[in-house]
Kinemage of the C-alpha trace (Angstrom):
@kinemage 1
@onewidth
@group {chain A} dominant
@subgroup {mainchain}
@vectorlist {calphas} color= white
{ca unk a 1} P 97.241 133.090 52.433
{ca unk a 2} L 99.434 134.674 49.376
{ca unk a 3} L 103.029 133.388 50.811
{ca unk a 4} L 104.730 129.897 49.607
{ca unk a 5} L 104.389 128.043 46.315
{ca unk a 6} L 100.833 129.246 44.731
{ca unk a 7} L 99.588 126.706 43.306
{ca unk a 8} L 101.005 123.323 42.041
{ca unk a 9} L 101.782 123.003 38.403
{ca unk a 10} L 102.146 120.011 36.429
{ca unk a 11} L 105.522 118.862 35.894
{ca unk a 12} L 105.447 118.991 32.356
{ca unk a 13} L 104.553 123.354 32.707
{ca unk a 14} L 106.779 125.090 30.781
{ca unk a 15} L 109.751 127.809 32.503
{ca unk a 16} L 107.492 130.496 31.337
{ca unk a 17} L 104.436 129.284 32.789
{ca unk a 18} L 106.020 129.034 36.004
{ca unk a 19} L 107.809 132.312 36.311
{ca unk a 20} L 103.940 133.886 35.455
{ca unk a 21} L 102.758 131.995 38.750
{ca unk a 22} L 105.937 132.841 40.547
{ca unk a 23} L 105.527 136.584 40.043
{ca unk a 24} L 101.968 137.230 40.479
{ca unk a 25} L 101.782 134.742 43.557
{ca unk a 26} L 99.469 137.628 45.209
{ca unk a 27} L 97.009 137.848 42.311
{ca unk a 28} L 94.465 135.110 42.227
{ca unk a 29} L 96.834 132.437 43.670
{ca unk a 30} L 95.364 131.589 46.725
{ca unk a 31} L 92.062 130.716 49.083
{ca unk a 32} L 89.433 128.761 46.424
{ca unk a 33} L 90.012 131.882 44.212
{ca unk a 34} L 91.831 129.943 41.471
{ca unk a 35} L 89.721 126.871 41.177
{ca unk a 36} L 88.387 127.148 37.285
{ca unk a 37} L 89.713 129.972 34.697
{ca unk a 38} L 86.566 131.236 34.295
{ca unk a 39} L 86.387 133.943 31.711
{ca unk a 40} L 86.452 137.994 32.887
{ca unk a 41} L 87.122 137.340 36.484
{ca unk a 42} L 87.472 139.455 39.115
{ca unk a 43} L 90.844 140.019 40.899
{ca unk a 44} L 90.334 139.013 44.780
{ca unk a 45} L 92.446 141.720 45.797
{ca unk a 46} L 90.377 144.357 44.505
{ca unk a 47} L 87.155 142.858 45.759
{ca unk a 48} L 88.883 142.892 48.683
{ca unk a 49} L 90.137 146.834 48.740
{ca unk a 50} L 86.097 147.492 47.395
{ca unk a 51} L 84.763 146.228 50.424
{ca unk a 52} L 86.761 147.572 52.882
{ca unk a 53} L 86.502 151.283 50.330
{ca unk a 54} L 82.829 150.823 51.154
{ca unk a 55} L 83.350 150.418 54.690
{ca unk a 56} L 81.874 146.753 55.578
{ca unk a 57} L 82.661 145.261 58.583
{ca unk a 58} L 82.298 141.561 59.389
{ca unk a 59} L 78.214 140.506 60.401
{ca unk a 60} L 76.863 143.076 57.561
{ca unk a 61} L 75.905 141.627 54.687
{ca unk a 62} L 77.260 142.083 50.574
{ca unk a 63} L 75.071 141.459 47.165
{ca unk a 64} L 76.381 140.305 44.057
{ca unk a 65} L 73.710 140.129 41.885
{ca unk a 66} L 75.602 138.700 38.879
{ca unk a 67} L 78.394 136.496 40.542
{ca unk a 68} L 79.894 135.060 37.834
{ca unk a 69} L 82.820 132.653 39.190
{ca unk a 70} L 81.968 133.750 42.956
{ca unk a 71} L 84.852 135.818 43.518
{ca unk a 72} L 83.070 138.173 45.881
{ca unk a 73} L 81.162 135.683 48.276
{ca unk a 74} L 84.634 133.648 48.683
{ca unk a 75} L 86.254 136.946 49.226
{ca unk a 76} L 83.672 138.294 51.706
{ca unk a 77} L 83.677 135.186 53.620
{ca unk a 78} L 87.016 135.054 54.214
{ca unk a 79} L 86.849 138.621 55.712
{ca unk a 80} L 83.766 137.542 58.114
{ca unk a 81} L 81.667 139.116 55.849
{ca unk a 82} L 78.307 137.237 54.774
{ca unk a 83} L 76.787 137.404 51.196
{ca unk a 84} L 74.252 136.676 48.803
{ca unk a 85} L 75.472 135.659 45.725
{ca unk a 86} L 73.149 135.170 42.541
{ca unk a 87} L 73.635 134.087 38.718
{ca unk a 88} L 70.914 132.795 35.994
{ca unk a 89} L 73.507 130.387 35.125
{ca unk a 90} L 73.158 127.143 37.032
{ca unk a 91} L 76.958 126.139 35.984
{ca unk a 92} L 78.031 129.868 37.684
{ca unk a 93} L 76.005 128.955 40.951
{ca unk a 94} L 77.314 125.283 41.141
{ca unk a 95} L 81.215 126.239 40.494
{ca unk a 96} L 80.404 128.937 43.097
{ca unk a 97} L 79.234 126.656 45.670
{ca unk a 98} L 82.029 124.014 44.590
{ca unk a 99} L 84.139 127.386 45.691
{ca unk a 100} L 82.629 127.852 48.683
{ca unk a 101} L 82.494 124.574 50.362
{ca unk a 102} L 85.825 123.447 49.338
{ca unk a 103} L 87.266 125.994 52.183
{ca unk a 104} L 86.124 123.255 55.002
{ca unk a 105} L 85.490 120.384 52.620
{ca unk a 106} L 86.791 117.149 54.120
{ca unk a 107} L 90.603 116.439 52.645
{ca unk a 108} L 90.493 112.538 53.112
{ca unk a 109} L 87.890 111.536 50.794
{ca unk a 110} L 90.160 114.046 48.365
{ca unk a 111} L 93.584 111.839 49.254
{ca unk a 112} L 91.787 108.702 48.456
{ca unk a 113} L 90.157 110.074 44.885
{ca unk a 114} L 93.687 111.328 43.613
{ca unk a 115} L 95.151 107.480 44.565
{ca unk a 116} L 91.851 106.537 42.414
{ca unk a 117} L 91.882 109.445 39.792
{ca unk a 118} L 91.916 106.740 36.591
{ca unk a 119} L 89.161 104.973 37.722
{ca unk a 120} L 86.613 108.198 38.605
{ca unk a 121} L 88.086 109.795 35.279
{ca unk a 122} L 86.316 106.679 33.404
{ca unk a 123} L 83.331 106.916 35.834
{ca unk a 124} L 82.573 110.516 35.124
{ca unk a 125} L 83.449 110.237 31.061
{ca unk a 126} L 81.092 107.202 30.733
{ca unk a 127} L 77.901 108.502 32.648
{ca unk a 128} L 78.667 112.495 31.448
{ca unk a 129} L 80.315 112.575 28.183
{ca unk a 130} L 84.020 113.025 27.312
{ca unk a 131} L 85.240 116.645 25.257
{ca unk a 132} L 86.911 116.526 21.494
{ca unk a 133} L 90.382 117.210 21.990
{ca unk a 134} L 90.722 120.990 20.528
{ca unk a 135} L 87.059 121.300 19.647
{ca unk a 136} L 86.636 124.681 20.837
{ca unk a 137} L 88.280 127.929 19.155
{ca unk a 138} L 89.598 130.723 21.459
{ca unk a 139} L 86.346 132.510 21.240
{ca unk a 140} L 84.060 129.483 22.454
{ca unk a 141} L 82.805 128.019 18.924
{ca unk a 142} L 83.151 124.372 18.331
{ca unk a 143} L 85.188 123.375 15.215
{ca unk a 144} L 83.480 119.560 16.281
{ca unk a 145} L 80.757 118.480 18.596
{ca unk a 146} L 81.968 116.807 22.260
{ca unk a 147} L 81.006 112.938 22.884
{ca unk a 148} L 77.224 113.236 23.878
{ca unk a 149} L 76.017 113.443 27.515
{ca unk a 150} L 74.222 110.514 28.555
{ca unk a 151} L 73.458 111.498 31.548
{ca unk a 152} L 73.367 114.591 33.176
{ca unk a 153} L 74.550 115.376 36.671
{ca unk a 154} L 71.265 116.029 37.894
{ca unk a 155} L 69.441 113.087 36.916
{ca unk a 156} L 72.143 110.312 38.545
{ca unk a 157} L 73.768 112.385 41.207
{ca unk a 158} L 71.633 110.448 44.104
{ca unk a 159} L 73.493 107.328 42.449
{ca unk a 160} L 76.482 108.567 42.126
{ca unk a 161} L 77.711 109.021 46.014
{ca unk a 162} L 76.772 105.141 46.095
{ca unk a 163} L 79.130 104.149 43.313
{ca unk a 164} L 81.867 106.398 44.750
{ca unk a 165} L 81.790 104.559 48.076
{ca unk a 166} L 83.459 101.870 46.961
{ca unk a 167} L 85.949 103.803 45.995
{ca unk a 168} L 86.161 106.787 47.715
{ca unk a 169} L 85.817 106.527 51.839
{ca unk a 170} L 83.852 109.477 53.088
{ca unk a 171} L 82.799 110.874 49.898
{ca unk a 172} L 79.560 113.170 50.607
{ca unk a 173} L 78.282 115.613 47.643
{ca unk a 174} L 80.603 118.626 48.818
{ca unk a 175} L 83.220 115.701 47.532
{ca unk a 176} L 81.307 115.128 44.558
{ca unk a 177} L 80.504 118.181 43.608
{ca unk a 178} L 84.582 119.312 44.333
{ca unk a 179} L 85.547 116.162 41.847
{ca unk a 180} L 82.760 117.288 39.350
{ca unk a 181} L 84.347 120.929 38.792
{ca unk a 182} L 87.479 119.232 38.484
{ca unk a 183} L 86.465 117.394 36.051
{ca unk a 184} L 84.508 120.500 34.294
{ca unk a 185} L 87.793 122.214 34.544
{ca unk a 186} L 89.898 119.584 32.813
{ca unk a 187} L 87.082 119.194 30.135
{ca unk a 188} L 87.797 122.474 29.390
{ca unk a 189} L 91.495 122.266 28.662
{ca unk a 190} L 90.445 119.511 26.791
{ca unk a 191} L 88.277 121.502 24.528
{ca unk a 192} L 90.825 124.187 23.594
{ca unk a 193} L 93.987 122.126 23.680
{ca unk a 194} L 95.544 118.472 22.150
{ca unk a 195} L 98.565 118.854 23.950
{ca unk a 196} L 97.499 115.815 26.281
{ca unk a 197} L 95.073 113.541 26.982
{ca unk a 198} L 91.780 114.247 28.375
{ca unk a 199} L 92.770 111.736 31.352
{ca unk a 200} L 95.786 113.586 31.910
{ca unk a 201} L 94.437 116.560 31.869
{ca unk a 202} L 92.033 115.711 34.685
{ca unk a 203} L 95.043 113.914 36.868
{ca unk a 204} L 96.471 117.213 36.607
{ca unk a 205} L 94.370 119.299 37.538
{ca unk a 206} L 92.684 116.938 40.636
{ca unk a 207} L 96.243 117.652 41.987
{ca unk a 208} L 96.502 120.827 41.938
{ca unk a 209} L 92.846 121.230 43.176
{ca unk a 210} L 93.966 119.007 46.327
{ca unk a 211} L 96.846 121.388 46.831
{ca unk a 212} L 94.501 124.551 46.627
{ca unk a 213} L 92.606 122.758 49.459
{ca unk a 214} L 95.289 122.086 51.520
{ca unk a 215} L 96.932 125.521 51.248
{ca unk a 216} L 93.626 127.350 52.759
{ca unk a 217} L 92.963 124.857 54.974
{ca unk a 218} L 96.514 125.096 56.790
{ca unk a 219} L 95.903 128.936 56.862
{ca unk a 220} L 92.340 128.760 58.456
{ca unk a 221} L 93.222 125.854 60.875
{ca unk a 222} L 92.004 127.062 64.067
{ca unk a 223} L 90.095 130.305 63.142
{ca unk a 224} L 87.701 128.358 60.705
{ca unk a 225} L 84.813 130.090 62.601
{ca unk a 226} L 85.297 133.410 61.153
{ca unk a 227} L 84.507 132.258 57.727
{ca unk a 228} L 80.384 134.058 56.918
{ca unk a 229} L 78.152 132.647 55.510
{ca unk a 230} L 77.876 132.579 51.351
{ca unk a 231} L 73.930 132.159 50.476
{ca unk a 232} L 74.344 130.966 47.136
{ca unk a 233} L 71.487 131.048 44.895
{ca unk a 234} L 70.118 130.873 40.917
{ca unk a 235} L 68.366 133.393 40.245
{ca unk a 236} L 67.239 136.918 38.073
{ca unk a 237} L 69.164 139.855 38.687
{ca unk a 238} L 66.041 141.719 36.964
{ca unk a 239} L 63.733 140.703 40.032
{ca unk a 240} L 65.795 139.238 43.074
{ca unk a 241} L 64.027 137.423 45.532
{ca unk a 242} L 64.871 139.617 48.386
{ca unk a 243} L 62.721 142.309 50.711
{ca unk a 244} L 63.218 145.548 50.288
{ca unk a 245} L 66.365 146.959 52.417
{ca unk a 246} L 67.629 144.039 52.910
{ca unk a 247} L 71.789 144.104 52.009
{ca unk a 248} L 74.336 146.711 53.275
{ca unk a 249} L 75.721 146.801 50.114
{ca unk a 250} L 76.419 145.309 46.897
{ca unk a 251} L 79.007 144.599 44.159
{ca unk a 252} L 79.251 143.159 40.957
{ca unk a 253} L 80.121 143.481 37.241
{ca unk a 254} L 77.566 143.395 34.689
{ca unk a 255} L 77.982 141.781 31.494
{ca unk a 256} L 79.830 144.259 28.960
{ca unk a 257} L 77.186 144.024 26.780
{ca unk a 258} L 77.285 141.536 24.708
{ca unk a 259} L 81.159 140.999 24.573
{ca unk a 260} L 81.700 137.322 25.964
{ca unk a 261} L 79.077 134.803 24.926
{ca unk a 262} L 79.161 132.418 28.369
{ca unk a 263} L 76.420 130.176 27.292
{ca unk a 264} L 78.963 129.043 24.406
{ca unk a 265} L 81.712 129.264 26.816
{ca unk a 266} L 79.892 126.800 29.041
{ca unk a 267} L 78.586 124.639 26.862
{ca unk a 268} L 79.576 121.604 27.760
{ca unk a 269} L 79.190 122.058 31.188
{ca unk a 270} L 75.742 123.043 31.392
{ca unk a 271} L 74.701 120.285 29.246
{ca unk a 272} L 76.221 118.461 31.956
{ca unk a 273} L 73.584 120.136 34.028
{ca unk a 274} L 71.099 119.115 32.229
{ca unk a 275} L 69.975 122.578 30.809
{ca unk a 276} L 68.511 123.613 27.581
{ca unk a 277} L 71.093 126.514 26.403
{ca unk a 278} L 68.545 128.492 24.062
{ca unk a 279} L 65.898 128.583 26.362
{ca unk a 280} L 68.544 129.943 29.299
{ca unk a 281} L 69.881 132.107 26.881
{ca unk a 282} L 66.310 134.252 27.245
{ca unk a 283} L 67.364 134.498 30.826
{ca unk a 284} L 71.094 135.941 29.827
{ca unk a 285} L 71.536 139.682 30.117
{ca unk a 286} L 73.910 140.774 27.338
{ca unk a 287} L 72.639 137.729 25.174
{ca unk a 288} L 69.044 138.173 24.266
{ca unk a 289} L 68.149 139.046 20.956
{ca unk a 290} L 69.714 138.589 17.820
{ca unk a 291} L 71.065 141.991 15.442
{ca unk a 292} L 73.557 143.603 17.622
{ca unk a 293} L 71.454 146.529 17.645
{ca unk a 294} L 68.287 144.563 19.364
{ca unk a 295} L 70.945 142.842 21.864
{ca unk a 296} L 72.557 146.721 22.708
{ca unk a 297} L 68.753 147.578 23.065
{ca unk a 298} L 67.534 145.090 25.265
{ca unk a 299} L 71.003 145.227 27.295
{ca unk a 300} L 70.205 148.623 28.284
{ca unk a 301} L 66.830 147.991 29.409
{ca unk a 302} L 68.054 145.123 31.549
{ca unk a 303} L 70.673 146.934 33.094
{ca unk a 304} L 67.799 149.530 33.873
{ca unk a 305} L 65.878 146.811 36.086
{ca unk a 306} L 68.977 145.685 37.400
{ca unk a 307} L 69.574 148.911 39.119
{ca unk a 308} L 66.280 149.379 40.194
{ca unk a 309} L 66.220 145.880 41.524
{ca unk a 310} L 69.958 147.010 43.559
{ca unk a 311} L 68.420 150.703 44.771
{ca unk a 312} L 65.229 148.599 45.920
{ca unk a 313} L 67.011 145.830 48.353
{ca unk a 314} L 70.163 148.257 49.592
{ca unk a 315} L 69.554 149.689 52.577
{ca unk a 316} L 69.495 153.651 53.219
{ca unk a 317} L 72.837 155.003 52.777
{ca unk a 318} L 74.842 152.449 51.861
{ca unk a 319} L 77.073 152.162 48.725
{ca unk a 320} L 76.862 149.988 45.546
{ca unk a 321} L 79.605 149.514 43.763
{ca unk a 322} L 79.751 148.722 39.715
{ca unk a 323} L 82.685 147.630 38.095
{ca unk a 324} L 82.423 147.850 34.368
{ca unk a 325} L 84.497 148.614 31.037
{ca unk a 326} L 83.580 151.463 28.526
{ca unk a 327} L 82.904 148.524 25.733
{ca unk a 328} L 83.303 151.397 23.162
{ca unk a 329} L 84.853 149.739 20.279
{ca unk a 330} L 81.839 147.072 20.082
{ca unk a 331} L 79.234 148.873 20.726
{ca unk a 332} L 80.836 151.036 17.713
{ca unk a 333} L 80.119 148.006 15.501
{ca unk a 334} L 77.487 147.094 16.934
{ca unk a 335} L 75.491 150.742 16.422
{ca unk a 336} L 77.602 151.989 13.283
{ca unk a 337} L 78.607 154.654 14.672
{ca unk a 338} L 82.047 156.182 15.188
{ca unk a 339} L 83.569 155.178 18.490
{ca unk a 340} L 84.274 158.823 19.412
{ca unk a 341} L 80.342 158.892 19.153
{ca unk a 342} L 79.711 155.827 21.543
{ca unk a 343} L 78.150 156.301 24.772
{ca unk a 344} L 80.204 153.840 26.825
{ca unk a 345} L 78.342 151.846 29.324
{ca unk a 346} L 80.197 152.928 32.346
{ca unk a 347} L 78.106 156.881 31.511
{ca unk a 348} L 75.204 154.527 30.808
{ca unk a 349} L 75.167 153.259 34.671
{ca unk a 350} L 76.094 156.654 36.327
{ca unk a 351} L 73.185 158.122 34.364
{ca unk a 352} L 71.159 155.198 35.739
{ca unk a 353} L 72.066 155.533 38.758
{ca unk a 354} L 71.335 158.974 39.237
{ca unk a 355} L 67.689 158.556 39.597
{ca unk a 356} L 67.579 154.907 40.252
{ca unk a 357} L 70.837 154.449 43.257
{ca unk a 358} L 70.523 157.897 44.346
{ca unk a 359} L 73.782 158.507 43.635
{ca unk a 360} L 75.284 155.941 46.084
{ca unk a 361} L 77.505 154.641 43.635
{ca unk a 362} L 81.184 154.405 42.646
{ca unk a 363} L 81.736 153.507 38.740
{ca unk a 364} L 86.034 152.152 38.211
């Protein structure tokens, strides 16, 4: 999966760019892994070591209750593993799925929308809105406002397949949904660069997301049937619809508090989606409240019913696994407090999970 060229670049990409991909090939270069930089990822490889540290074996079945990009159900289904995957943001769950489907998604209708890349780039800008050129800072604000949505994905994706048809031969909504994060992706760019155009941008990045497709596809040709299945859902980590016992393990990252505002990050994607960012934000652990000090307070009891929520669906004796960060230096603003004074969250969780995991847990 790791060996040969790991992912195409643009021909334009700079010698340093390349020499980055060159040398960490074996990082995140490979399987559906790579498909959209989003922010605070996990590395595949570890997710991979985790789950073979906590001694899964393909048929068993692996939680991540906060799934971010998807990292661990693309992981654990390339290792035979199934998973339940869940997120309160609906852009996190549809990238996921985009993830997740694109390992057997159909590679013709993909040939025939890079031949007609111009013409969907037009298609999707007209119905869904088109970003400002370097609108967004590093940290996610907007210097200006995006072109406005005038139609979100929701409300004219049963249309949508139709008007593809006559362009695209095939094209089913794993296609659309593939050509949508593409598009998502180069939106993105868009937002925190003017180096090219927005229609570049998505050219650009189509290709390489053909290439991705290709690549894993070649490498699972034949033994496609030991991919398990990824049950992908939206949904509270607070109160997971799941019985009781139900996963032989789990794995995730929490928010670090309140380091990485997604909801600002994602933007223009989820108003895409058709969702109303303030009222998801009340859904957001990490980002509800206002003064730091409310948002550290109400973090903390969140992560509390989070880990109840994890020692209530794992089954007997089985491990869950937390990665998380000390956050120390913010939580030091955020509390005025010296930072040799902080509690770091990583002591927060193991004293959770002391009387809520029952000690079946292993903190990095």
């Amino acid at each position: 999966m790791c060996t040969g060229e790991p992912l195409l670049l643009p021909k334009h990409s700079s010698s340093r760019l390349r020499s980055f991909f060159e040398k960490n090939q074996f990082r995140t270069g490979y399987a559906t892994h790579g498909l959209f930089p989003y922010r605070g990822k996990f590395h595949p490889q570890m997710i991979k070591a985790l789950i073979n540290i906590m001694g899964l074996k393909p048929g068993d079945t692996i939680l991540d209750p906060m799934m971010g990009s998807g990292t661990v159900p693309i992981e654990a289904s390339l290792m035979g593993i199934n998973s339940i995957a869940v997120d309160a943001s609906p852009f996190c769950r549809f990238m996921t799925q985009a993830k997740y489907d694109a390992l057997t998604i159909s590679q013709k209708p993909l040939h025939s929308a890079l031949k007609n890349s111009k013409t969907l780039f037009e298609l999707f800008s007209k119905q869904l809105g088109l970003p400002v050129s370097g609108s967004k800072t590093r940290n996610g604000s907007r210097r200006s406002e995006f072109t406005g949505v005038k139609e979100s994905i929701t409300a004219f994706q049963s249309t949508l397949i139709d008007r593809f048809l006559g362009l695209i031969e095939g094209v089913d909504k794993d296609t659309l949904d593939f050509l949508l994060l593409a598009y998502l992706d180069s939106a993105g760019y868009s937002e925190r660069s003017k180096r090219k155009p927005p229609i570049e941008q998505f050219q650009a990045i189509l290709e390489r997301y053909v290439f991705v497709v290709q690549k894993i596809q070649y490498v699972l040709e034949g033994s496609e049937s030991i991919l398990a299945k990824a049950d992908i859902r939206q949904g509270d980590a607070r109160k997971l619809d799941l019985d009781d016992e139900h996963v032989d393990a789990i794995l995730f990252s929490p928010p670090y508090s309140f380091a990485i505002d997604y909801l600002a990050n994602d933007s223009f994607h989820l108003n895409i989606l058709g969702e109303d960012i303030e009222r998801l934000r009340e859904k957001m652990v990490g980002l509800r409240g206002k003064p730091l000090k409310e948002k550290y307070s109400i973090y903390i009891e969140d992560m509390g019913k989070i880990l109840a929520e994890c020692a209530r669906v794992l089954k007997p004796n089985r491990l869950c696994s937390i990665v998380i960060g000390t956050n120390d230096n913010q939580l030091s603003k955020a509390l005025g407090i010296p930072k040799e004074e902080v509690t770091g969250l990583h002591k927060i969780i193991i004293d959770f999970s002391k009387i809520r995991l029952r000690n079946c847990i292993k903190i990095i």
